[in-house]
C-alpha positions as CSV (number, residue, x, y, z in Angstrom):
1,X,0.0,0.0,0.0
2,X,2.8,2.7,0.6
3,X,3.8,2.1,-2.6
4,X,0.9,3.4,-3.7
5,X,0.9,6.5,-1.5
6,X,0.6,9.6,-2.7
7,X,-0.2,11.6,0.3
8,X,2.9,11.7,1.0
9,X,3.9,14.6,-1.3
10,X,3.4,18.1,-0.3
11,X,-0.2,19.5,-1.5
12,X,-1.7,15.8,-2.5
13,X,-4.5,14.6,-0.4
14,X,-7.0,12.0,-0.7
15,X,-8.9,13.3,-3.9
16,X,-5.9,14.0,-5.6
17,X,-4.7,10.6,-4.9
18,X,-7.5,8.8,-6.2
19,X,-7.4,11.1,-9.0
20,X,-3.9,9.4,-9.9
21,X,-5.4,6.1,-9.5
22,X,-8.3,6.6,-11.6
23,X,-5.8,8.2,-14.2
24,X,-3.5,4.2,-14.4
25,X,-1.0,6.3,-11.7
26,X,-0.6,3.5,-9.0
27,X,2.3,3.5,-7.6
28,X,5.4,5.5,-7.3
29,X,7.2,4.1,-10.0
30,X,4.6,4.8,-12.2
31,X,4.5,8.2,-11.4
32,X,8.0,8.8,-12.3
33,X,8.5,7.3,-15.0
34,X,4.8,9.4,-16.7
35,X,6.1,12.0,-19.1
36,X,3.6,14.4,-18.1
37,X,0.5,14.3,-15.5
38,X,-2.0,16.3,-17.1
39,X,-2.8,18.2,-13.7
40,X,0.6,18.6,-13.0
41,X,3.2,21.3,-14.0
42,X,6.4,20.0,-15.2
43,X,8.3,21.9,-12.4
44,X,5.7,20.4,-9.8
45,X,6.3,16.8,-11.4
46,X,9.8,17.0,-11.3
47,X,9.6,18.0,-7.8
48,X,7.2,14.8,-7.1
49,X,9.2,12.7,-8.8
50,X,12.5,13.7,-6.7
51,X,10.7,13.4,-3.3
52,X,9.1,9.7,-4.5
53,X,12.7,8.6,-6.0
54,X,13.7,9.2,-2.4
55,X,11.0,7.8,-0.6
56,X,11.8,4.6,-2.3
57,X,15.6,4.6,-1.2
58,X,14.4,4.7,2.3
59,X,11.7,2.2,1.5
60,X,14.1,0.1,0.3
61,X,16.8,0.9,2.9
62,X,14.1,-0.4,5.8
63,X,14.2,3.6,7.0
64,X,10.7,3.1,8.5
65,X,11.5,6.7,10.9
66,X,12.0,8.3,7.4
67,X,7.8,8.2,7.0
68,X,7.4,9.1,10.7
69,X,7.2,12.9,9.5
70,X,6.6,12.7,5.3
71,X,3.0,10.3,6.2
72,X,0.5,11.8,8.6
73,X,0.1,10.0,11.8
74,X,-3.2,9.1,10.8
75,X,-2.4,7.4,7.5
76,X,0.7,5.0,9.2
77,X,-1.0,2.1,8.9
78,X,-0.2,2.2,5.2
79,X,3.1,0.9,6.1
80,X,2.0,-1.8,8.0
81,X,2.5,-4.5,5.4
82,X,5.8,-3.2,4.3
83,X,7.2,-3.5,8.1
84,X,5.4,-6.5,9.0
85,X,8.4,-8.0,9.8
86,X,9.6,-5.3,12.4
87,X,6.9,-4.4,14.0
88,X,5.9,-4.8,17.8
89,X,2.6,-4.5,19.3
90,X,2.4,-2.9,22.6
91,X,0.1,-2.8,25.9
92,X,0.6,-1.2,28.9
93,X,-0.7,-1.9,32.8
94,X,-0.6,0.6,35.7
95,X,-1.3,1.3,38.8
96,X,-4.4,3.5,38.4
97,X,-2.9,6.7,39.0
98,X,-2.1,9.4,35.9
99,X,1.2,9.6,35.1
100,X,3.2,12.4,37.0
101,X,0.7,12.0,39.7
102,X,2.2,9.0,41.4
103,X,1.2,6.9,38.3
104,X,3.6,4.1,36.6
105,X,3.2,1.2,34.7
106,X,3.0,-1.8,36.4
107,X,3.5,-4.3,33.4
108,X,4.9,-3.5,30.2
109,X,3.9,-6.1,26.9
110,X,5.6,-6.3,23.8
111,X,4.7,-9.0,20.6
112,X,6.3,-9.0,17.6
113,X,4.9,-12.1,16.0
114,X,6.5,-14.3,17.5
115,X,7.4,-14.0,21.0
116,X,5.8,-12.1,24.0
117,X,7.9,-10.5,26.5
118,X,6.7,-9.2,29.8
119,X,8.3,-6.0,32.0
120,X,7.5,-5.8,35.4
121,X,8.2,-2.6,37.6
122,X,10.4,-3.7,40.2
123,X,11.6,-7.0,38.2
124,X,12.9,-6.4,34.7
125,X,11.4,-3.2,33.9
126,X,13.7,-0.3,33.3
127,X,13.7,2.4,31.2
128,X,17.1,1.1,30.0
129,X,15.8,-2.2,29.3
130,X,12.3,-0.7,27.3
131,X,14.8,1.4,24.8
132,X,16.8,-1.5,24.5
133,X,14.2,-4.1,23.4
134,X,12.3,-1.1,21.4
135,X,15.5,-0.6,19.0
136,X,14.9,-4.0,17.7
137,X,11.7,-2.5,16.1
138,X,10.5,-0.2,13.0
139,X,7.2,0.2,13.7
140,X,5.1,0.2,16.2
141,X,1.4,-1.6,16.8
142,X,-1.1,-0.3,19.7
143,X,-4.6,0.1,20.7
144,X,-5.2,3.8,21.9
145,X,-1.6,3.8,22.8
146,X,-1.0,6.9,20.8
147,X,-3.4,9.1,23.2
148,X,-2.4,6.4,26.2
149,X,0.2,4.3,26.5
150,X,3.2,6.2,24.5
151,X,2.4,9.4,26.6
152,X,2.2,7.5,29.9
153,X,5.2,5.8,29.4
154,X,7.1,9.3,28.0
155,X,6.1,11.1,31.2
156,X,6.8,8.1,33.7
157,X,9.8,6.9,32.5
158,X,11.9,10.8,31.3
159,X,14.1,9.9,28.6
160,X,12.0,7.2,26.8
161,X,10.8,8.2,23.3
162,X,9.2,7.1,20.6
163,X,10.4,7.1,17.5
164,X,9.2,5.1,15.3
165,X,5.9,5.3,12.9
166,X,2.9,3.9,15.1
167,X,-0.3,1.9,13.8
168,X,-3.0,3.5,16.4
169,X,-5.6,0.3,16.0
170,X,-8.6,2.3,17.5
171,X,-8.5,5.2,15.0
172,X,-8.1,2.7,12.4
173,X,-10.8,1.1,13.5
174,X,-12.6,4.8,14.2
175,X,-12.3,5.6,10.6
176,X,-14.0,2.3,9.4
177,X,-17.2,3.4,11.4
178,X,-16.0,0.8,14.5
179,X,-16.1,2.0,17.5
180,X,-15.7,0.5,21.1
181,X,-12.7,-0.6,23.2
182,X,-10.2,-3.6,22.4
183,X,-12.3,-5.7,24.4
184,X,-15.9,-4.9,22.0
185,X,-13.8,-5.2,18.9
186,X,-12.6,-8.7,19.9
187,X,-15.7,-10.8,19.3
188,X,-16.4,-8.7,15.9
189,X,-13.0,-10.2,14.9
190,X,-14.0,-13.6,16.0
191,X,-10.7,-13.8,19.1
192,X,-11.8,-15.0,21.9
193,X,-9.8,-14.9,25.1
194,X,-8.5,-17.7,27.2
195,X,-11.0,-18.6,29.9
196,X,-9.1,-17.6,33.0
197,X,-8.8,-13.6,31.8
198,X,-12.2,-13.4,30.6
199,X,-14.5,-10.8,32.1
200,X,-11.3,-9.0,33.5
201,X,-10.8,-5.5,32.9
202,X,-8.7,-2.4,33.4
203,X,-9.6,-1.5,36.8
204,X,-9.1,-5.5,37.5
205,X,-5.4,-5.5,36.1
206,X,-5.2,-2.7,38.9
207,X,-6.4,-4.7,41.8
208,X,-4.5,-7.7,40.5
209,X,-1.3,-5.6,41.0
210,X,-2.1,-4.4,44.7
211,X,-2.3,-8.4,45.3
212,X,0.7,-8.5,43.5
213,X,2.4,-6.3,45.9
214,X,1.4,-8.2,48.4
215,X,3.1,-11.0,47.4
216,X,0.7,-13.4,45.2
217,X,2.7,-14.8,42.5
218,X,-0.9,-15.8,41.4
219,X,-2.4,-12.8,41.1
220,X,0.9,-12.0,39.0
221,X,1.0,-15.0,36.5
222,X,-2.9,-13.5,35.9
223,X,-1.9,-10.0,35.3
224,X,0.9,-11.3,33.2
225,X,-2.0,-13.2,30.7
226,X,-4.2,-10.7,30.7
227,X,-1.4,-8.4,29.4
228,X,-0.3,-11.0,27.0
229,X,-3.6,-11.5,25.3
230,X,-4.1,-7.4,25.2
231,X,-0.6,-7.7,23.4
232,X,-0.7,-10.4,21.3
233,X,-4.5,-10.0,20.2
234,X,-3.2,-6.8,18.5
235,X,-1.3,-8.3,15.6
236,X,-4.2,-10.3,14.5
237,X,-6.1,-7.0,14.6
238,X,-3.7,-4.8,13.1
239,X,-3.5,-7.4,10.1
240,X,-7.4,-7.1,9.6
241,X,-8.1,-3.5,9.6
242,X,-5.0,-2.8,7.4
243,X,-6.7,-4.8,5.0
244,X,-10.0,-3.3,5.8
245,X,-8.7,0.5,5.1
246,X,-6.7,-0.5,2.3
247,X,-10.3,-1.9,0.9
248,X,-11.6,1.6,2.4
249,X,-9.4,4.1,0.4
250,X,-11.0,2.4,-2.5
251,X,-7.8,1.5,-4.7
252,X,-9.0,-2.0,-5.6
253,X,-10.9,-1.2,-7.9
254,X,-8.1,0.7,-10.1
255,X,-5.9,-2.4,-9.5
C-alpha cells in the first residue's frame, strides 16, 4: 500500500490521490516514470518525482522513521504490510494513577509475531531495558496507545521516546465506522480470550497488582495473561483493519 501512497507529497491529499489512481497512476514508480500528468506542471512533477525517487531509497533501505514525518500519523498504517516483519505491538498496565501524579506502569507487553515478552516494575522493567528491546523494532502496533500508553510511558519513564511510525488500531478502526474498546472489537473479529482472563478488565489488572504487591505470585501469572492477550491479540487485529482500510481508500478497484 505505501507504494501506492501519494499523500505523502506536499499539496496531495485523498482526492488527488484517487485522481492518480483513476488516471492508471498506482504507484510511485509509475508516477515517475509518466512523461507528463495532465494536472501537473512539469516543475511540480519533477519536484514529485524527486521526493518519490527518495521515498523509495528509504523504503528500500528499511528507514521506517524516514515516514514518521513525510506520512500523517493518521495514514501509518499504510506501512503496515511493508514492516510487517519489524513491528511490535504494545500494551501497557498501571497502577491506576495518571502519570506524574504518582502513576507508573505496572506491566509493560511487547509481541512482535513471535514471541511475548513481559516487563515488570520492580523486576525487569527499566527504562534502559524498554529502549533496549524497542531498538529491535520499525514500527510500532497499539490500541489507543497513541493518546495512552506512548504518553504515559514518556512522562513516567523521562528519557524514553518514541520514535518510530505507530499503527493506532482504534483510529483505524474509528475511521472504518468501528467504535468501542479492544475488548468490544474482539468478538467482531472472531478472538476470543482464554478462559481464566475473561470478564477482566482495566480496573481489574489494577487490583490484580495491589495483590501482587502483596506478594501473590498468582495474582501475577494473571496480570501477566491478561497483558499477554491485550498484546498479542493486537497483531491479528492490526493485520485485519490494514486490510479493511486499504479496501476503504478504494484502490481496488483501479488495481
Amino acid at each position: 500500500m505505501i507504494q501506492s501512497t501519494f499523500c505523502i507529497l506536499d499539496g496531495i491529499g485523498a482526492k488527488l490521490e484517487k485522481r492518480l489512481w483513476r488516471e492508471g497512476i498506482l504507484s510511485w514508480p509509475q508516477f515517475i516514470s509518466a512523461k507528463n500528468i495532465p494536472f501537473f506542471s512539469p516543475e511540480r512533477k519533477s519536484l514529485f518525482d524527486e521526493a518519490l525517487h527518495s521515498a523509495s531509497v528509504e523504503l528500500e533501505n528499511g528507514n521506517a522513521g524516514y515516514f514518521k514525518d513525510t506520512l500523517q500519523s493518521s495514514e501509518h498504517w499504510r506501512l503496515f504490510n511493508a514492516f510487517r516483519g519489524d513491528a511490535v505491538c504494545l500494551d501497557i498496565e498501571t497502577n491506576g494513577y495518571a502519570a506524574g501524579r504518582g502513576g507508573y506502569a505496572t506491566l509493560v507487553g511487547l509481541y512482535d509475531g513471535v514471541e511475548y515478552k513481559c516487563f515488570v516494575r520492580g523486576r525487569n522493567l527499566t527504562k534502559e531495558a524498554l529502549r533496549e528491546e524497542l531498538s529491535r523494532y520499525k514500527y510500532l502496533i497499539t490500541f489507543f496507545g497513541s493518546a495512552f500508553d506512548v504518553p504515559f510511558l514518556e512522562r513516567s519513564l523521562r528519557g524514553l521516546t518514541f520514535e518510530m511510525p505507530h499503527f493506532d488500531l482504534c483510529f483505524g478502526a474509528r475511521k472504518l465506522g468501528l467504535k468501542g474498546g479492544l475488548k468490544k472489537l474482539e468478538p467482531y473479529f472472531g478472538i476470543q480470550r482464554q478462559k481464566e482472563v475473561q470478564g477482566i478488565e482495566s480496573y481489574d489488572a489494577v487490583l490484580l497488582w495491589r495483590e501482587v504487591k502483596r506478594g501473590s505470585s498468582e495474582a501475577l501469572e494473571l496480570l501477566r495473561l491478561y497483558n499477554k492477550e491485550d498484546t498479542v491479540n493486537l497483531m491479528r487485529i492490526a493485520e485485519i483493519i490494514y486490510g479493511r482500510l486499504r479496501t476503504h481508500t478504494g484502490i481496488e478497484k483501479y488495481l
